[in-house]
C-alpha positions, 0 to 999 in steps of 0.5 A: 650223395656224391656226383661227378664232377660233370654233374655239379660245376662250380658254377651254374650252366649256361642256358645252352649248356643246360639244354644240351645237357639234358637232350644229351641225358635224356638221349644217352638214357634211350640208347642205353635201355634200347641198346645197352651200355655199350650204345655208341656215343656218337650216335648219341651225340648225334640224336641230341642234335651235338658234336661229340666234343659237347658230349665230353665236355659234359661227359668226360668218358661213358662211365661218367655219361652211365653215372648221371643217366643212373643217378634218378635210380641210385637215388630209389634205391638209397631212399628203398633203403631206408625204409627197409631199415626199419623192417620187421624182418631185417633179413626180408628187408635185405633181400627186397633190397638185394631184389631192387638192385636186380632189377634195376640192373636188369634194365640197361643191357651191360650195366652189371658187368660194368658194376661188377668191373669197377666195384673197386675202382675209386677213380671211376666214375661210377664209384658214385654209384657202387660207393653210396649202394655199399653203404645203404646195404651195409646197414642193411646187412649190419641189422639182419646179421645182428638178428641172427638171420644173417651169418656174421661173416658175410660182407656188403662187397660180397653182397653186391657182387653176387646181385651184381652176377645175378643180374648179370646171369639173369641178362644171358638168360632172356628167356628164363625171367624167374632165374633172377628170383631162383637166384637170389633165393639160393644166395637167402639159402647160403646167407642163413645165420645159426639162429635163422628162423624164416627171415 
């Protein structure tokens, strides 16, 4: 699975530099889930006890930064994959999986609109994640639509931009923690193929 470059240098970090990067991932993963996406840097710099010039060198931008903090979840969500791909019901494996990413999502304030924004970005940083959940969904959908319980011209793309609305709908709406399940049953609803039975 691919990572940026901040993450795998070319050689092994210093000890320092290792220490630093962790309290700076360990930070930035705190700030995001209390504050969002948008949690300021410095603040973040500051609280791994570092000048904001260390954090980007390790971080190059806040897509970047967003892109290591979220790598441990990408990694779930890869492997969730493919235990659903060999589920009994392939479009029941879609749709869990479709949930997981919902949920996910809904963990860090901001981060569907920033998926949604860049989901055709190649140069941003979190194309490392939008490109690898692409291709696990894609064989996900490939195996509901050739049961027939998907129709044929839905698209993976599609797919994540609605989750990623879903999510994104689900965060304007705190109040109403069953909306992100309504949601996704109504897009279950529209993706039916003609030969659909119950998923």
């Amino acid at each position: 699975m691919a990572m940026s470059t901040a993450q795998t240098p070319a050689r092994p970090m210093r000890a320092d530099a290792r220490r630093n990067y962790d309290r700076l991932l360990g930070e930035a993963r705190t700030a995001f889930a209390e504050h969002g996406t948008d949690a300021s840097l410095e603040d973040i710099a500051r609280r791994a006890g570092v000048g904001i010039g260390t954090l980007y060198r390790h971080f190059p931008n806040r897509h970047a930064l967003m892109n290591a903090v979220f790598q441990e979840a990408l990694t779930s969500l890869i492997a969730r994959s493919r235990e659903l791909a060999g589920a009994e019901q392939p479009c029941g494996g879609l749709v869990e999986w479709l949930g997981a990413i919902i949920t996910h999502a809904g963990e860090y304030r901001g981060l569907a609109q920033a998926l949604m924004s860049t989901s055709r970005d190649e140069t941003s940083a979190l194309s490392q994640c939008n490109v690898p959940l692409r291709e696990a969904g894609a064989v996900l959908l490939a195996r509901a639509q050739a049961s027939g319980a998907v129709r044929a011209d839905v698209s993976i793309d599609d797919l994540m931009q609605l989750t990623n609305a879903i999510a994104l709908a689900a965060e304007q709406s705190p109040d109403d923690p069953e909306l992100a399940g309504r949601l996704l049953m109504l897009t279950l609803q529209g993706l039916k193929g003609p030969n659909a039975e119950g998923g």
